[in-house]
N, C-alpha and C positions, 0 to 999 in steps of 0.2 A: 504494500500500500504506500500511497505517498506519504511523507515524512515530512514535518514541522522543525525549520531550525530550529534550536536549540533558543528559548525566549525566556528571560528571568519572569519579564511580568505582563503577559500578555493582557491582561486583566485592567478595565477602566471601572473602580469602585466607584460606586453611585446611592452605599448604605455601608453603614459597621461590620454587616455580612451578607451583603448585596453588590453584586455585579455586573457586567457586562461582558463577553465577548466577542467580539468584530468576528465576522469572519471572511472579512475580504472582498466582501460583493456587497449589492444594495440591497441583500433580505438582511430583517429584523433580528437583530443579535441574539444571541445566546444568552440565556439568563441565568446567572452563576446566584448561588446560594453557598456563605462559605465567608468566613472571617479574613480578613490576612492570613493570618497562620494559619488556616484551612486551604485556604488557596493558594498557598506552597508546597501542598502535599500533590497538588494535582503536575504530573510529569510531562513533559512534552507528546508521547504518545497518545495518552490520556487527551489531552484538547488536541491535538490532530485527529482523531475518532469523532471526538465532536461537531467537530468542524465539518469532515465527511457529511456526517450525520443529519447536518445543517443542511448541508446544502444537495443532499437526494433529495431525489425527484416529490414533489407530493407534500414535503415536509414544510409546517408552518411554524411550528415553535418548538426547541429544543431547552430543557432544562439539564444545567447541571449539578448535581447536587453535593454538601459534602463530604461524601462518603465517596464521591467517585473516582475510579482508576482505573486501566485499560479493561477491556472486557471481548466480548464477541460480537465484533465490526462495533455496537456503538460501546462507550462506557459503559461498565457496570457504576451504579447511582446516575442514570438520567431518565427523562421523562423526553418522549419522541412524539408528536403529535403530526397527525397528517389524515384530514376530510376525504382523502382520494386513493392513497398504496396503503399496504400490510407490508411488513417485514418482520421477518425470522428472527437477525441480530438483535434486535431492541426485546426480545423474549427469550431468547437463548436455549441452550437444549435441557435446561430443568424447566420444563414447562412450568407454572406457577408453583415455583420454590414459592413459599410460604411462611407466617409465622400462626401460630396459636398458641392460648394463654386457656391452663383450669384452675380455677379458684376449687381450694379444698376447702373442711368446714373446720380443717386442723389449726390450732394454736403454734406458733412456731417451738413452743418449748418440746413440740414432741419430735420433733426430727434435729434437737440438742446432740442427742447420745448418738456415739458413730458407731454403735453397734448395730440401733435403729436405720440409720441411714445406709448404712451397708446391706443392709436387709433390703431395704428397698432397693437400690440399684440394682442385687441377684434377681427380685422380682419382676423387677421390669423388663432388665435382661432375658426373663426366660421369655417374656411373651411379646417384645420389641426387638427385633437384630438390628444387627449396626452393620455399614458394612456397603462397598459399591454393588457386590454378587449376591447379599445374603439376602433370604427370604425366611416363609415360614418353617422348613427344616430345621433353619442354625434356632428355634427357638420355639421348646416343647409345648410352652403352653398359648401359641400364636392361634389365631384365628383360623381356620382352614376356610380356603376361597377356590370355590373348582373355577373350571373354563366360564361354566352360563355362568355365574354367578358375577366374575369380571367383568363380561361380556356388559351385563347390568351394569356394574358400575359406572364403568365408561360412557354409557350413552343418557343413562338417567342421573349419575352423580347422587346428592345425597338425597336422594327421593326417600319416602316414608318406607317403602318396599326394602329399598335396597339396606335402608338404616336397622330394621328392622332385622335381616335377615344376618344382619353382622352384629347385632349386639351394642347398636349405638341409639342412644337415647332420641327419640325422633326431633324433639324440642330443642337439638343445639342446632339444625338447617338453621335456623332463623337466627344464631349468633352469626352467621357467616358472611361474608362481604358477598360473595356467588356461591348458592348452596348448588345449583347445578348454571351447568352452561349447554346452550343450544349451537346447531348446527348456524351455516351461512344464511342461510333462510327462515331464522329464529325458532326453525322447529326440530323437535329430537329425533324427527321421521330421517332427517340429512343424516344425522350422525350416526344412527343402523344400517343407511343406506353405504357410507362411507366407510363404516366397522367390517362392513358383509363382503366391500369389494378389499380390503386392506391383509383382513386374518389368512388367506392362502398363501402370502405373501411375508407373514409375520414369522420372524425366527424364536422362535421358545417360546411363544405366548402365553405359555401355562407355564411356565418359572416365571414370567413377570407379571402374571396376573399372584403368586404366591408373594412377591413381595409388599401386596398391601398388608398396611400398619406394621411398617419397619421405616429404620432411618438410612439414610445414605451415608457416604465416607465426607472426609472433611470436614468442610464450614457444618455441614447439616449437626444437628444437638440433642439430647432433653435435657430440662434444666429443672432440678428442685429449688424453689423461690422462696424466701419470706418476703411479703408486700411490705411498704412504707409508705404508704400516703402522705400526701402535701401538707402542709398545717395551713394553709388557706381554704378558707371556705368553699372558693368555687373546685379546687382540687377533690376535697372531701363531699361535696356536692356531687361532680361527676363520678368520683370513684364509685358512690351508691350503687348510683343508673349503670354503670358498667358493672357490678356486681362484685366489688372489690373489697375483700376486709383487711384494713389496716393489722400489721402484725398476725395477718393467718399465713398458711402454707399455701403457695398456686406453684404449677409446672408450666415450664414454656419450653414449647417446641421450634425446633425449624429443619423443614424438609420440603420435596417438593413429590415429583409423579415416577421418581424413581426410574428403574431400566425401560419403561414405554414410555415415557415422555421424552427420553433420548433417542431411542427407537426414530419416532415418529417426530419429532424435531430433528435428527441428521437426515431421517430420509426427502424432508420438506428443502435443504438445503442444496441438496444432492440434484433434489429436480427443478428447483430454480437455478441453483447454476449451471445443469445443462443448458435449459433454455436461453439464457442469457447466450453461452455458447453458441448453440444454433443460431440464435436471432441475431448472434454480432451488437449486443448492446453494450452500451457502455458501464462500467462497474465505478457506485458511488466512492470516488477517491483510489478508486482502481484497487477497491478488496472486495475480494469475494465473497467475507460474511455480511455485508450492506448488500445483497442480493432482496427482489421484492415484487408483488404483484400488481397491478390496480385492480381498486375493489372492483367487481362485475366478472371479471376475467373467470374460466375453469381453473385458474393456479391459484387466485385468490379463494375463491371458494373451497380448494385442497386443503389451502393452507390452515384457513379461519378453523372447517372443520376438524383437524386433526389438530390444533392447538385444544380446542373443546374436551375432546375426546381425554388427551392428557391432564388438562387443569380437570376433568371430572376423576380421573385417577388420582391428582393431588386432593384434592378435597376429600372424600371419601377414606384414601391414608392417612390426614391427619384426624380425621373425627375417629378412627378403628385404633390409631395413637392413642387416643387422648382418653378412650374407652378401656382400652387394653394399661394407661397409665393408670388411672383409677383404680380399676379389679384388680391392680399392684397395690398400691394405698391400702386396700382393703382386706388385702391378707395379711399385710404386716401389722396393719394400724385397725383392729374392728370398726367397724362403725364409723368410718370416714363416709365422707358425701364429697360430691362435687360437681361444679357448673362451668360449662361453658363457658369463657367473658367473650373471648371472638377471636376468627381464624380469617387471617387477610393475606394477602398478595403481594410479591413483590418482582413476579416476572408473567408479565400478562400485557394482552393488550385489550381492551376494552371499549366497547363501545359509547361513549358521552358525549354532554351538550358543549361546544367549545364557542363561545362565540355564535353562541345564538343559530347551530347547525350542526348535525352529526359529523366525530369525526372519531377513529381511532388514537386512544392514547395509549401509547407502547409504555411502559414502567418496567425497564431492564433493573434491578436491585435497587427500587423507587417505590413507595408504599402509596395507595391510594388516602388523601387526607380532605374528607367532609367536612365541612363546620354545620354546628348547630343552624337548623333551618335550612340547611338544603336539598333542595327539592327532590333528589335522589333516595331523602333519608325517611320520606314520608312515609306512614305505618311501620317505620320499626323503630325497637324500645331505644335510638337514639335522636330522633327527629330532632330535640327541643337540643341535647347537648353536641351533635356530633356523636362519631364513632371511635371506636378504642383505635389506637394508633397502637403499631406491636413493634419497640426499638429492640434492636438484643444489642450490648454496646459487645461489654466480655466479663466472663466470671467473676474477674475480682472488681473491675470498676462498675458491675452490675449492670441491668439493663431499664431501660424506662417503658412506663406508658405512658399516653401523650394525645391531644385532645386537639383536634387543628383549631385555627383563628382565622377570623375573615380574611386575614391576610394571605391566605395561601392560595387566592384566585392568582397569585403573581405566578406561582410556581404549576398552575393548571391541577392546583387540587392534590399534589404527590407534598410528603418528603422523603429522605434518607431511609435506605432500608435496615441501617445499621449504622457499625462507624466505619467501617470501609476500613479494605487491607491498606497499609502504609510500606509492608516489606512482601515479596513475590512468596513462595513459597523455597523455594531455591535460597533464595536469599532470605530468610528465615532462617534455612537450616545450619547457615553458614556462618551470620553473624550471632546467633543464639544458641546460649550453653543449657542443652539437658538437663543435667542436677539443679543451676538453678533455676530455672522454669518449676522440675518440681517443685523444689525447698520452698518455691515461693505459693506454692497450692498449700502444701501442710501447713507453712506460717500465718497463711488468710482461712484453714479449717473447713478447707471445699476438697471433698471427697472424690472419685473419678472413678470408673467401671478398665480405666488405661491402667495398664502398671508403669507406664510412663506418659506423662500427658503431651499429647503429637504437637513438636516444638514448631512446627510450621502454623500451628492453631493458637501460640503464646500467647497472650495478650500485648506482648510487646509487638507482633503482629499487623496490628490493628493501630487505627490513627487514634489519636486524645476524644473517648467518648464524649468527655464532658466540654471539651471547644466545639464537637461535634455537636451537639445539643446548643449550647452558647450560641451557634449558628442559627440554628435551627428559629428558639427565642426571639435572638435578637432581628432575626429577618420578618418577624411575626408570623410566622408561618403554624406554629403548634404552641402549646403549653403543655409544663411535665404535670402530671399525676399522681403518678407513684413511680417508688426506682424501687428494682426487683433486686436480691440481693441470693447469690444463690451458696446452698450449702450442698450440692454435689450436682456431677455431669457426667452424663452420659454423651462420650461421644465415640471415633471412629479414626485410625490413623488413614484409611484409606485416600485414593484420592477425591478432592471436592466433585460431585455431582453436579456444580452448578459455576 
């Protein structure tokens, strides 16, 4: 792809953590989100992507956010909007990676003792795998899901049927930012139509239909939480409506559609850039993952459905997570309970009102962010405040929830999906020493399913959560809630899924 000299400060500040990007032509600049010191984590690659990004075909508004750093063709942390193409890159091949949050009805005093806590982890462990390959084998007491049963999943997502037959409480659909999603032609008749011409064609489909309600390798997580809520009225206000108890025990997840959302996101790429091939078109910034369809086309329509198909396999694994975390909880701990707060998105593209007209917004590791009273948010239990925002920063600087502000019409409604990597994985390994990575898990008393925690996952890692938030605030985009505080992780040395 084309290459961005090397620029200290590309960046014309226009707020405390508000931006601009030129990018060289007469469309509408980039709209950076990001402090100074935020916006020195962003590398020349990183705004060369964006820039691409900017300026394919179709595209009206590009957000950068500050969690952003190279990704697949756009940034991982932006927000791609465009009335007229779809594209793959701005969604990546973990179809809608995700986050979700369950509030238990535990006291934090009971997952104190690390004899408890370890207890929970083996539980979870037996009935959640970790892992890029694993499914329900690697772990006795998983769900069993035949062929029909996936089959369901995929095309109905979290329907009452399908919740039902897996063991998930039908009443969390409605915590969900898309409890299902529909075909190109808004109906689920596309998406069986699309399933019926795809499965001859599907390698292992029945090992990846076994990997619902498991996690993936890398970034992907579960997280045992103590909440903390705000000491402001409106934090403690919202927290209610979200169903949040100050000083209880919640789990947060992150994952996405696992081995068929890879599947079916490399094979979308595969066939868009043949065609480019054949047709002789031009490649946005001359890279092959900005590949893309206009909506109306047969490629758009492949694409839009088999994005579906996969975010209905992500949805469906995090509620069979969140199901199978509990029935953990409750072996160890009798008489635990637990609810839903909400499972949202962070690699999706979605159809919304932009400017007073339908258009696709892409949210590559960019969270969707409502504020109270918008019109999207009509009949469900957050109309009046907005929706839960799901930050995961890292283990020891904890993670937040977060409540958007009218402000974030600037940012087309997204933030940050996190705090975003600051070192590659490679270069993780390289500059960061094992022992202490650990030393420093046992000094902060956060427990791990690793027997060494994957030093590419550090928290050194990751850029400054809390300037990352700092950003977030001071550009008005959201307000914190609660900061989650976790006392053990599950995670996966494999490689990241997403």
């Amino acid at each position: 792809m084309t290459q961005l000299a090397p620029t200290k400060h590309p960046f014309i500040a226009d707020g405390e953590a508000t931006a601009i990007l030129p990018t060289g032509g007469k469309q509408k600049p980039i709209t950076v989100i990001g402090t100074e010191a935020i916006r020195e984590t962003f590398d020349d690659f990183c705004v060369q992507q964006a820039i691409n990004s900017r300026l394919a075909p179709g595209v009206t508004d590009l957000v950068l956010n500050p969690d952003a750093h190279c990704g697949y063709g756009a940034p991982v942390g932006c927000v791609m909007v465009s009335p007229t193409h779809v594209y793959p890159g701005p969604v990546g091949v973990d179809i809608k990676c995700s986050m979700s949050l369950l509030q238990t009805s535990l006291p934090a005093d009971a997952v104190v003792d690390k004899q408890t806590r370890r207890a929970l982890i083996d539980a979870i462990c037996e009935r959640t795998p970790t892992g890029a390959g694993r499914g329900q084998r690697n772990a006795a007491k998983s769900r069993p899901v035949d062929e029909a049963l996936g089959q369901r999943v995929l095309v109905e997502g979290a329907s009452k049927g399908v919740c039902e037959a897996l063991g998930i409480p039908p009443e969390w659909a409605t915590r969900c930012e898309d409890s299902a999603h529909v075909g190109h032609d808004d109906s689920t008749a596309a998406l069986a139509l699309r399933l019926e011409r795809l499965l001859p064609h599907a390698h292992r489909f029945a090992d990846k239909m076994s990997q619902l309600g498991s996690y993936g390798g890398g970034n992907h997580f579960g997280e045992c939480e103590v909440v903390e809520v705000g000491d402001d009225p409106r934090s403690q206000s919202v927290a209610e409506t979200f169903g949040l108890v100050d000083g209880g025990v919640a789990f947060l997840s992150h994952c996405g559609s696992r081995g068929i959302g890879h599947q079916l996101a490399t094979g979308q790429f595969k066939a868009l850039q043949a065609k480019f091939e054949q047709w002789n078109i031009p490649l946005p910034g001359q890279d092959r993952e900005l590949v893309y369809a206009p909506l109306g086309t047969a490629e758009a329509d492949a694409y839009l459905d088999d994005m579906a198909l996969g975010a209905n396999f992500a949805t469906v694994n995090h509620l069979l997570i969140n199901a199978l975390v509990l029935e953990a909880f409750q072996q160890v701990i009798p008489g635990a309970t637990g609810q839903l707060v909400y499972f949202i998105s962070h690699n999706i593209a979605r159809k919304e009102i932009v400017d007073n007209r339908p258009a696709w917004v892409h949210r590559k590791g960019a969270t969707r962010a409502y504020p109270g009273g918008h019109h999207a948010l009509a009949g469900t239990p957050f109309a009046q405040t907005g929706h839960p925002i799901l930050l995961p920063g890292n283990p020891q600087a904890g993670s937040a929830v977060m409540v958007a502000d009218p402000g974030a019409v600037l940012s087309r409604y997204s933030v940050n999906h996190g705090a975003g990597r600051q070192l590659g994985r490679k270069a993780a390994k390289r500059a960061l020493n094992q022992a202490q990575v650990d030393q420093s898990f046992n000094e902060a008393d956060i427990l791990s399913n690793c027997r060494h925690y994957p030093i590419d996952e550090a928290p050194a890692a990751y850029k400054d959560f809390d300037e990352v938030l700092r950003s977030v605030k001071s550009a008005g985009l959201a307000s914190e809630v609660a900061r989650l505080k976790a006392r053990f992780v599950i995670k996966d040395g494999d490689k990241a899924d997403d």
